[in-house]
N, C-alpha and C positions, 0 to 999 in steps of 0.2 A: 766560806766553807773551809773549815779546819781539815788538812789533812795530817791523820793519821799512820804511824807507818803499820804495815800490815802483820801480823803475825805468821810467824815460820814455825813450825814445827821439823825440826829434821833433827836425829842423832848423827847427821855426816857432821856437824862443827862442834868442834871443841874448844875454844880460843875467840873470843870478840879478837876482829883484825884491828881495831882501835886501840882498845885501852889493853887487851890479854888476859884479860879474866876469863876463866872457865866458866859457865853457863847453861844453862838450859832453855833459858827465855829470852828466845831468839827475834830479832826485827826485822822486816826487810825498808832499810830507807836510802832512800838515790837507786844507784846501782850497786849498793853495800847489804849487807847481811850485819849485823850488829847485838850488840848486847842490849837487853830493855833501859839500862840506865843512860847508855851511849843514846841510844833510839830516843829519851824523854829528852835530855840536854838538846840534843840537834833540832827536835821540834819547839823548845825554848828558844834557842837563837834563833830559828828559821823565824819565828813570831815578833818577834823582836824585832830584826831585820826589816821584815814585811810592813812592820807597825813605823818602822822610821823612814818609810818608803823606798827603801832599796831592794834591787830585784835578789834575791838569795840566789838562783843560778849562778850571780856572779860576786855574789860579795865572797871578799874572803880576810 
């Protein structure tokens, strides 16, 4: 089962805390808020990761 990060809807962010791009399309993944581009990239490595059988909680 593929997880998805969820979508947010809020006008309170203006800035992905990641990369700082202004935004509308909002993610929520981990315990972060994020940008959808930040959001697709972390669920490409998290896949990645998992496919090489490493636990993603801890890889870094």
């Amino acid at each position: 089962m593929e997880r998805s990060p969820s979508v947010v809807n809020c006008e309170h962010y203006e800035n992905c805390k990641v990369c700082g791009v202004s935004s509308t399309d909002w993610r929520r993944i981990g315990k972060g808020i994020v940008c959808r581009a930040c959001a697709d990239c972390y669920n490409e490595v998290r896949t990645l990761v998992l496919e090489a059988g490493r636990d993603p909680a801890t890889y870094q």
